[in-house]
C-alpha positions as CSV (number, residue, x, y, z in Angstrom):
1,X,12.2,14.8,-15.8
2,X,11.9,10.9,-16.6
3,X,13.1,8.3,-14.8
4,X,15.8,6.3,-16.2
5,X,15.8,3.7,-18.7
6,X,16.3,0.4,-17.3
7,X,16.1,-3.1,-18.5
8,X,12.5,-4.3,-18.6
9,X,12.4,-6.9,-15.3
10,X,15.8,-6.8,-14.3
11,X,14.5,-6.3,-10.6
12,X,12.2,-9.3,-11.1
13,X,9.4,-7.0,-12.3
14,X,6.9,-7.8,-15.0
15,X,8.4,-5.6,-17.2
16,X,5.6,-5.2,-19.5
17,X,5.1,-1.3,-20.5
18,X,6.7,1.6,-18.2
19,X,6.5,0.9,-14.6
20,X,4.1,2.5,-12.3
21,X,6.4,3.1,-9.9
22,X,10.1,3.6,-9.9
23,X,12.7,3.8,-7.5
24,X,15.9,5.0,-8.1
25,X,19.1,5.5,-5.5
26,X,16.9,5.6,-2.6
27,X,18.5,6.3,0.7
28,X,16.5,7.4,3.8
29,X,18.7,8.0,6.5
30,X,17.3,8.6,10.4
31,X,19.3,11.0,12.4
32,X,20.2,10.0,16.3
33,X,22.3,12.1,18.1
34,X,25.6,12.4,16.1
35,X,24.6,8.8,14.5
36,X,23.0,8.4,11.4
37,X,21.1,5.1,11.2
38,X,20.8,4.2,7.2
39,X,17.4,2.5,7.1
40,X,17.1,2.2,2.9
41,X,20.2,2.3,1.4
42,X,20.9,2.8,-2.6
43,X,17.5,0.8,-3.2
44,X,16.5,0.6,-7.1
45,X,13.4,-1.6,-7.9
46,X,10.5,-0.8,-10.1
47,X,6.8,-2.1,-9.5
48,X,4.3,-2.8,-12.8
49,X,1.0,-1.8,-12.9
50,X,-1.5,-4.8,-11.9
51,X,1.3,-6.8,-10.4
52,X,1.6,-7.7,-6.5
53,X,4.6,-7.6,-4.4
54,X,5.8,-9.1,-0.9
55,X,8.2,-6.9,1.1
56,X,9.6,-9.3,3.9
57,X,12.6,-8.9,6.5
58,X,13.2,-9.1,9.5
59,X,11.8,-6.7,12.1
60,X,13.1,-3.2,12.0
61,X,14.5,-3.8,8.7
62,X,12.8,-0.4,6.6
63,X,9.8,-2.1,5.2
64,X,7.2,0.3,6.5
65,X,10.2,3.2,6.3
66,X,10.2,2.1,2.6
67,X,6.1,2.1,2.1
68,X,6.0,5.5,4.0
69,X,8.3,6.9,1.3
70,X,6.4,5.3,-1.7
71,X,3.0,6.8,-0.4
72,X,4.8,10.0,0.1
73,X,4.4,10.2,4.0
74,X,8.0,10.4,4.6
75,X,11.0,12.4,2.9
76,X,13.5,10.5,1.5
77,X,17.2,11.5,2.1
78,X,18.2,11.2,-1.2
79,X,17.3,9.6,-4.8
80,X,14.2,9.6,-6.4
81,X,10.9,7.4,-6.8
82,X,9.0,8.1,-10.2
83,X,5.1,7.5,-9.9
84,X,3.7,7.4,-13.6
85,X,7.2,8.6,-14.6
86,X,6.7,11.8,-12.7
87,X,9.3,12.7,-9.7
88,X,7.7,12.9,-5.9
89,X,10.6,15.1,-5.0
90,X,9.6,18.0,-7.4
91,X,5.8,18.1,-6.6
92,X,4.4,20.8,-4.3
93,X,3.0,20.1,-0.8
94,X,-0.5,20.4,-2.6
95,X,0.5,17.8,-5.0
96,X,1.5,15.6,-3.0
97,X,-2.1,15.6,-0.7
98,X,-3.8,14.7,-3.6
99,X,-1.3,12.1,-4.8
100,X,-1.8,10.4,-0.9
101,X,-5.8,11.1,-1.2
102,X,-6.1,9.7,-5.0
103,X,-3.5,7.9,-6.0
104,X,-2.6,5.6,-3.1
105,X,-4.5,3.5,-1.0
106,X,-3.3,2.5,2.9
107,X,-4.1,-0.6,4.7
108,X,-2.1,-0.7,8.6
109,X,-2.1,-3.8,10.7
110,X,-4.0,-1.8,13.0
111,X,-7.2,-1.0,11.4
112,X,-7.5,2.6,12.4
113,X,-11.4,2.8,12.3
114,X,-13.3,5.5,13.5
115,X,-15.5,3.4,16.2
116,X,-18.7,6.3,16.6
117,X,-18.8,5.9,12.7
118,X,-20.5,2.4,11.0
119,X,-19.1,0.8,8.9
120,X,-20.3,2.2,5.8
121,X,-19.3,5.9,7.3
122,X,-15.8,5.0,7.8
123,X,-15.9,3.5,4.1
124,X,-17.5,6.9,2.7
125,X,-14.8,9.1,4.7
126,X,-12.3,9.5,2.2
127,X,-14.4,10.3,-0.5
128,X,-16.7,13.2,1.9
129,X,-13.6,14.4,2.8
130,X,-12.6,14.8,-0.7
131,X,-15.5,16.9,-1.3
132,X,-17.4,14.0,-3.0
133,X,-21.4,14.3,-2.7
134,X,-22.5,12.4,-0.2
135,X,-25.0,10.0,-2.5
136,X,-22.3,9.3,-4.8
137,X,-19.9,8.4,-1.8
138,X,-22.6,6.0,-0.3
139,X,-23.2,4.3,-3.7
140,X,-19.0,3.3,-3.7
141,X,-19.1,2.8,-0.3
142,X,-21.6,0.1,-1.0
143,X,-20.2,-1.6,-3.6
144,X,-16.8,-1.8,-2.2
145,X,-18.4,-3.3,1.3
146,X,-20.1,-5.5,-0.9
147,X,-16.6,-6.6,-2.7
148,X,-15.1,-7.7,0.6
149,X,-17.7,-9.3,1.6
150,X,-19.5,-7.0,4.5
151,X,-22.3,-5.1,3.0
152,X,-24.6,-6.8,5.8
153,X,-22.4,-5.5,7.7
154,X,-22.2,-1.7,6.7
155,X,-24.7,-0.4,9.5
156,X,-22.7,-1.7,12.2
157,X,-20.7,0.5,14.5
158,X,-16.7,-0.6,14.2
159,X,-16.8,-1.2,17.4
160,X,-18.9,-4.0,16.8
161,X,-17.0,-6.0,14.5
162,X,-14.5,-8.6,14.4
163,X,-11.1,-8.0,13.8
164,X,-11.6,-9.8,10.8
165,X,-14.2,-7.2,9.4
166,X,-12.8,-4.0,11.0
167,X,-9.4,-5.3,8.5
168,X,-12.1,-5.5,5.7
169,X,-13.7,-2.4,6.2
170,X,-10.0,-0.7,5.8
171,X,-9.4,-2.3,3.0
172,X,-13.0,-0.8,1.3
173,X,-11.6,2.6,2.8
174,X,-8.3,2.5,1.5
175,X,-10.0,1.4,-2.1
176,X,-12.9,3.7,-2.1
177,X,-10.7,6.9,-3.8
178,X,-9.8,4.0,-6.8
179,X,-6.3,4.6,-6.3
180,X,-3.2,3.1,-8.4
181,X,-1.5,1.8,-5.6
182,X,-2.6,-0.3,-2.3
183,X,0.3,0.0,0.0
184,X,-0.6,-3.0,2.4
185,X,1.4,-2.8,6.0
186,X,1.0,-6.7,8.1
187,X,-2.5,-6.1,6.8
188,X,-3.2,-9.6,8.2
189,X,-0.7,-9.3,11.4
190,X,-3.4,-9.4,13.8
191,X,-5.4,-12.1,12.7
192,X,-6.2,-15.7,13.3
193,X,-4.9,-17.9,10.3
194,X,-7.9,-18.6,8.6
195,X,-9.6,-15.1,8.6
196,X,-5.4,-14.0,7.4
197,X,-6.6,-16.5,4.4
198,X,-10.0,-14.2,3.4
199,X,-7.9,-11.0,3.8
200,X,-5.2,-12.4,1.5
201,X,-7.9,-13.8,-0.9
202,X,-9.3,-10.3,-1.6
203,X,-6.3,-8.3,-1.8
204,X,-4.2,-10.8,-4.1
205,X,-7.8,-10.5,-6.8
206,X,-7.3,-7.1,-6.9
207,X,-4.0,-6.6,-9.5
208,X,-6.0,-8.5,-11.9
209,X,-9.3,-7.3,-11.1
210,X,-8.8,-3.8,-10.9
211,X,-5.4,-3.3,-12.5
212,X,-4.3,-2.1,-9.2
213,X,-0.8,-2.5,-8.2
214,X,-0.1,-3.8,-4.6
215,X,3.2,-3.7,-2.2
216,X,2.5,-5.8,0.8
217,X,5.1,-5.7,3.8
218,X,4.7,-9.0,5.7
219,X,5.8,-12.0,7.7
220,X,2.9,-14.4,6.4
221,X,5.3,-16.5,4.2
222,X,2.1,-18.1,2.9
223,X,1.3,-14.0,2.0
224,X,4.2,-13.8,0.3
225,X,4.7,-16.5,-1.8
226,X,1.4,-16.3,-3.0
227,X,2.3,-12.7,-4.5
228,X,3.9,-12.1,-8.2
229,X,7.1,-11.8,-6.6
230,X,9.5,-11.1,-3.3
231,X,11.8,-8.1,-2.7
232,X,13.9,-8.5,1.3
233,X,14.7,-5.9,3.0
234,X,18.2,-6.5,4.4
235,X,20.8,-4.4,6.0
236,X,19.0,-1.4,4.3
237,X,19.4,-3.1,0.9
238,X,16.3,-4.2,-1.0
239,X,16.8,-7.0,-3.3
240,X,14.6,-9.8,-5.2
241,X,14.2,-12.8,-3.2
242,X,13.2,-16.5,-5.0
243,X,9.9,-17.9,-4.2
């Protein structure tokens, strides 16, 4: 199955080629009770490869709902979201772990270390877990702590760093696999305005430097405007905002 054909940029996308991802009728819808709360409702964007995108709105408006259901950690009630033209709703439980472990990348506000670990262990996690020899995960592992800045910094415990480099060190983790899409949730929520500034630095580089595509949910309006473009989150609907 394809995804439809839709006119190139008419959600504020680049447009240029087929879209990485699109999304197509999306509803997610939380049962409570006899209520049904409609979190993402009828929501049709697309997202270009090497492009990045701000998703802002208020608190409790869907944003990470909506970033759960584009890394495939949630089930969405109905509609569809293409990845590389191919539908997340036909692919097997199996395909879908190794579309989270390859394809996507995951930063959280809270950095979700594993503190026993240094920092080049928690960096090399993915890939060991993946089966990856552990010689060939230390070699990314370096050069990824060395692209955010913290290689003399890799033999240090988490526990031992500042917020600011526990955030980088999650961002080498969630890069390490060289995945297609960095799904980026208040990445810089818990941090002080000019260490928010480095983090933001690093991640907006990487849709040109890697060709990577990157969704960020934030209330940083600096963050946001800084990205390609702006899609709100309101009343379930997800629209293009103006910078």
């Amino acid at each position: 199955m394809n995804p439809p054909q839709r006119t190139p940029g008419d959600d504020g996308s680049k447009g240029i080629g087929p879209p990485l991802v699109c999304v197509e009728n999306l509803r997610k819808v939380f049962r409570s009770g006899d209520i049904d709360l409609v979190v993402i409702d009828d929501a049709n964007f697309e997202l270009s490869s090497g492009e990045s995108v701000a998703l802002v709105g208020e608190s409790g408006a869907g944003k990470t709902t909506l970033l759960y259901l584009l890394g495939a950690l949630d089930n969405m009630t109905s509609g569809e979201i293409y990845f590389d033209t191919k539908p997340l709703s036909q692919r097997s439980e199996t395909e879908l772990a190794e579309f989270r472990n390859t394809s996507i990348g995951y930063v959280w506000q809270n950095y979700h270390l594993l503190p026993e670990f240094s920092a080049l262990e928690n960096v090399m996690m993915p890939l060991l877990i993946g089966e990856v020899n552990r010689a060939d995960a230390e070699k990314a592992a370096w050069r990824w702590l060395d692209e955010v800045g913290l290689a003399d910094r890799a033999h240090h415990q988490a526990g031992e760093l500042s917020g600011g480099e526990q955030q980088r060190v999650a961002l080498a983790r969630s890069l390490v696999t060289s995945p297609r899409l960095l799904l980026a949730d208040e990445p810089t929520g818990n941090l002080d305005v000019g260490t928010a500034q480095g983090i933001m630095d690093i991640v907006l580089a990487l849709p040109a430097s890697h060709d990577l595509t990157v969704i960020v949910a934030t209330h940083n309006l600096t963050f946001a405007g800084r990205c390609d473009r702006i899609l709100r989150i309101e009343a379930g609907r997800v629209m293009p905002q103006e910078k």
